[in-house]
N, C-alpha and C positions, 0 to 999 in steps of 0.2 A: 647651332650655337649651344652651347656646354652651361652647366650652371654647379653649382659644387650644396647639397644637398645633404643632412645627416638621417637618417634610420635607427628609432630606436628600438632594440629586443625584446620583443617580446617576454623573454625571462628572465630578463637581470635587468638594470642599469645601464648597460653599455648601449655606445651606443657608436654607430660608424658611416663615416662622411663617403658621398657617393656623385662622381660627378652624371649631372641627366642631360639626355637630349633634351632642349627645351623648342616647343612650338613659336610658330612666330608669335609677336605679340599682340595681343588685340589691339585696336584702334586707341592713340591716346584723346579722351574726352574729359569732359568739365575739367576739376583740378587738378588732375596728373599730368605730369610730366615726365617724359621719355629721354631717358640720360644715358649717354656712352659714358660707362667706368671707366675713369684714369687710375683708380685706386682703392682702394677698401682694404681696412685694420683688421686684424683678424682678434677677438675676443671672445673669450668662455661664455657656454650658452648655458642657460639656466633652465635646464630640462625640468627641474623641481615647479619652477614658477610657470614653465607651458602648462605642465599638468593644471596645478592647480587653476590657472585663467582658462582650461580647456579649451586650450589651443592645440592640441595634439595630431598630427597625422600622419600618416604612412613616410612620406618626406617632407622634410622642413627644412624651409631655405636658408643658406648660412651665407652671414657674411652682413653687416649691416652698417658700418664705419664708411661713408664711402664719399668719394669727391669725383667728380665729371664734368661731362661739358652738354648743356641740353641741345638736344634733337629736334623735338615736337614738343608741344606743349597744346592742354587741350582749350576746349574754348571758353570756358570760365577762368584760366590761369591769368591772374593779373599781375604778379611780380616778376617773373621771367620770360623770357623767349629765345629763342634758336641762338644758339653759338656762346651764352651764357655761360661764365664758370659757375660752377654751385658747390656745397658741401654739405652732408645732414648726416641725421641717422634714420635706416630703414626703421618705421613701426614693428613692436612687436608681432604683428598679424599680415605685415607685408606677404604677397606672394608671390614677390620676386629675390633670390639672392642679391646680393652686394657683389658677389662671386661669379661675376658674369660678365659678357661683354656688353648690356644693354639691360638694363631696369627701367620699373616706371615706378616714378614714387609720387605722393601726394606733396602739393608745390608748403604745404605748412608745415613740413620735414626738411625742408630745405634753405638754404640762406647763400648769399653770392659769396666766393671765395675771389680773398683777394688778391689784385696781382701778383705782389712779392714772393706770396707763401705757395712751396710746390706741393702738389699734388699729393704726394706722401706725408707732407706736414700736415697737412688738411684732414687726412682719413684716419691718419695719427695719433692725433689732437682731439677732435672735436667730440669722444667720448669723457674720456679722461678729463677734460675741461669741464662738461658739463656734471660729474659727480665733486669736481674740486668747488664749483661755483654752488651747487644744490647744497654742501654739506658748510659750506665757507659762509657763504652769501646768504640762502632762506634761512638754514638752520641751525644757524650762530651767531647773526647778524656779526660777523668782523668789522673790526673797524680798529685805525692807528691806538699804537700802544698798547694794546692785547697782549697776552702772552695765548702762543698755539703750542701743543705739543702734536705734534703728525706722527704718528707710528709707520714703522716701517717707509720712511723717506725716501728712499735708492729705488723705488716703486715707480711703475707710471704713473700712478697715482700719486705716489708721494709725492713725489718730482714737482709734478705742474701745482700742486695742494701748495707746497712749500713756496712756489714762486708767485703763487695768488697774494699768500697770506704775507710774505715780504715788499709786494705790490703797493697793501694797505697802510705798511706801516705796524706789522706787528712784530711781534720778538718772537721768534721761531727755534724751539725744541724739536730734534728727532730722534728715532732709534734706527740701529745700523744691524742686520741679524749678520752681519761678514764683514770680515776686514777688507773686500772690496768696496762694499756696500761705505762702510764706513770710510773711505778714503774718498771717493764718488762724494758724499756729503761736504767735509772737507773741503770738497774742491769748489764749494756752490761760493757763486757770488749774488748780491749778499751774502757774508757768513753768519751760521747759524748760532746761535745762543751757547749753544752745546748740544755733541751726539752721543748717546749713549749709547752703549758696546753693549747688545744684550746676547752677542754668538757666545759667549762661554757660561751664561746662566748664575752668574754672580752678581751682573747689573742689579742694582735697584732702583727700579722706572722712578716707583714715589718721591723715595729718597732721593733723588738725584733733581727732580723738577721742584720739590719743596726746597730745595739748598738753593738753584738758579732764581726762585722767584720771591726767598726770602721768606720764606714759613708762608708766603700768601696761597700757594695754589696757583692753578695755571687756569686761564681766561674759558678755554677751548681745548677740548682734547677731538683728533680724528682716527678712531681707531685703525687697524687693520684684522680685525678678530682680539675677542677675549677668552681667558682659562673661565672657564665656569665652576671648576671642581680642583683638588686637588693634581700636582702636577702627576702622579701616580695613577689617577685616573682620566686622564687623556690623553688620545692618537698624539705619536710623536711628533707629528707636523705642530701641532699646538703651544709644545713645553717653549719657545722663544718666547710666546706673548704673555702681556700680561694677565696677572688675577684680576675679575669686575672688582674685588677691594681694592687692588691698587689705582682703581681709573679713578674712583672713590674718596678715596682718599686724596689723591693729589690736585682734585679737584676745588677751584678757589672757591668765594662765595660769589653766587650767580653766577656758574660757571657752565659750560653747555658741554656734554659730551656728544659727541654724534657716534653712533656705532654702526657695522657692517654684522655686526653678530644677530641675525634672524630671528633666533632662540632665545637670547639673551634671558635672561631668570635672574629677577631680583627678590632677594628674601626680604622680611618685611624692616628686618635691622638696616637692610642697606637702602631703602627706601625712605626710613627714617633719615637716615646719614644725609640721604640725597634735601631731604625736604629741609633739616634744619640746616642747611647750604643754602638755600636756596636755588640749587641745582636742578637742570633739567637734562633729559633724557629724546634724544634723537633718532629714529633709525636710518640712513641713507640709503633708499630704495632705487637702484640703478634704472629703475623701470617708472617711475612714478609718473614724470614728464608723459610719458604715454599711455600710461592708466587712468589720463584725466583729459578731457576736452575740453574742462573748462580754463585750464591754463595754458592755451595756445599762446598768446599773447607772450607771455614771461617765459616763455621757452624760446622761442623765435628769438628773443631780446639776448638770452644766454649764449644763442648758437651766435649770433652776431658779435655778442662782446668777444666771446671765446677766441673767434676769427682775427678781431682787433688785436687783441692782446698778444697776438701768436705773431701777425704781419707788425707790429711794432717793439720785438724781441723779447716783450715781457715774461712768454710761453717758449720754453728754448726745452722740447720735448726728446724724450733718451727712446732714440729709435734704430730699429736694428735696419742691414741693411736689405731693402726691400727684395723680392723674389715673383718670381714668372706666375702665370695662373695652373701651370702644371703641375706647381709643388706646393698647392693649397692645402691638396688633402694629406699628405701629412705631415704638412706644419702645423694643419687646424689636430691633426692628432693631440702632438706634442701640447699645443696649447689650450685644450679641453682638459689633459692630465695635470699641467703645472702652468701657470700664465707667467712666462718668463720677464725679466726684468726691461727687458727694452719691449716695447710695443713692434711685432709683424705687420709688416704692414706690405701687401701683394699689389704690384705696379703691372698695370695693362700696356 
């Protein structure tokens, strides 16, 4: 039994996926549970954050999106048993791939999948859900008649972000970086507020959210990356999004921005800005949920609504179309380099 594994170099950065023979499995005991993958999403690994949690080692399992049907289950498991559909996501310190015929995950990573939703919608879904819900739900509190601005919408992220935040009842702003992208938006039902064209770099994000909302500002902004410096000093992947003064600015009073920018650097003029707002400042940690034991509870709640909203077509997720466990390693290539617009998602 095969498992699909990356290696990182010793001298650079790089880093490259390697399928292993894996041994049989130890015995499943207390709370784990022994799952045959139907499925697992393939997503960017965050080599930066192993380091730093010093989780680092020789191979590292990939693949952690995953939806199955349980096997064994050990003898402290109290919510599932044999023949079970289930859906979760592997912990960061798991030591088993997603990318396998058989893992064992702990049964509080896991939640029942329901019947309607297949298997590829499950392993699809239920990452992308939980940073819509963490960045929506904790750290905005959403709620009807909001205005959201969502960057970059045509995203997997976007995508599900936007149909949470139209779920609530809120009025919904996006940005389109392609006239695909922007036609994809377009097509959403509900439709949106307005998209804003920012592929030719004449958009103005501010300017265009303070026209839509009437000089007020906008409720919520969900980033996807901000310019921190001038556009002359930043990697060309950058020059699409916006400057932290335009987030800044087109922000309402009491207005919650949540950002994906790590680094973010505010100076103390724009800190001023934020305070006489009464603006607050977010960061959406794709990790957070499993950096804490103490919010088992309210994660388990999220992976269950997630499922709901997915099996009752609230969640209508942009997935590409699914691929053999042969051509993991280099789709997971491709998707280490650039996270394409539709979610991979690899069918056993």
């Amino acid at each position: 039994m095969k498992g699909l594994y990356f290696q990182k170099s010793s001298t650079n950065e790089e880093i490259t996926f390697v399928f292993q023979e894996r041994e049989n499995l130890p015995v499943t005991e207390d709370n784990y549970v022994k799952l045959q993958v139907k499925a697992c999403a393939l997503s960017q690994i965050n080599t930066k954050l192993l380091a730093e949690m010093k989780m680092e080692k020789e191979f590292f399992p990939v693949g952690r999106e995953i939806a199955g049907i349980v096997l064994d289950v050990g003898n402290k498991v109290s919510f599932f048993q044999p023949d079970d559909e289930v859906v979760g996501i592997l912990p960061l310190d798991s030591e088993d791939p997603g990318l396998c015929e058989v893992a064992r995950v702990h049964e509080h990573h896991l939640v029942h999948k329901p019947e309607k939703v297949t298997w590829t919608e499950a392993a699809g879904t239920i990452r992308d859900g939980v940073r819509a819900y963490t960045a929506l739900h904790y750290l905005s509190h959403l709620s009807s008649g909001k205005s959201v601005l969502i960057m970059d919408g045509a995203s997997a992220l976007g995508t599900i972000a936007i149909q949470l935040a139209h779920h609530r009842g809120a009025k919904v702003i996006s940005t389109a970086g392609s006239l695909e992208d922007k036609q994809c938006l377009e097509r959403l039902r509900p439709s949106l507020a307005r998209v804003i064209d920012v592929s030719n770099g004449k958009a103005h994000v501010a300017e265009s959210c303070l026209e839509e909302t009437g000089g007020l500002g906008v409720d919520i902004v969900l980033d996807a990356g901000v310019r921190l410096y001038s556009k002359d000093d930043e990697p060309a992947v950058k020059l699409q999004l916006p400057h932290k003064h335009d987030i800044i600015t087109l922000l309402g009073v009491g207005g919650h921005w949540i950002t994906t920018e790590e680094n973010l650097q505010l100076d103390p003029p724009d800190s001023h800005c934020l305070f006489l707002k009464g603006a607050t400042v977010a960061f959406l940690n794709d990790e957070v949920w499993n950096l804490s034991n103490v919010q088992q509870g309210k994660y388990l709640c999220i992976l269950k609504d997630v499922m709901e909203k997915l099996s009752s077509g609230v969640f209508r997720p942009q997935l590409d179309e699914p691929i053999p466990l042969y051509e993991a390693k280099v789709s997971m290539e491709v998707v280490q380099k650039t996270q394409g617009r539709k979610k991979q998602v690899v069918q056993f």
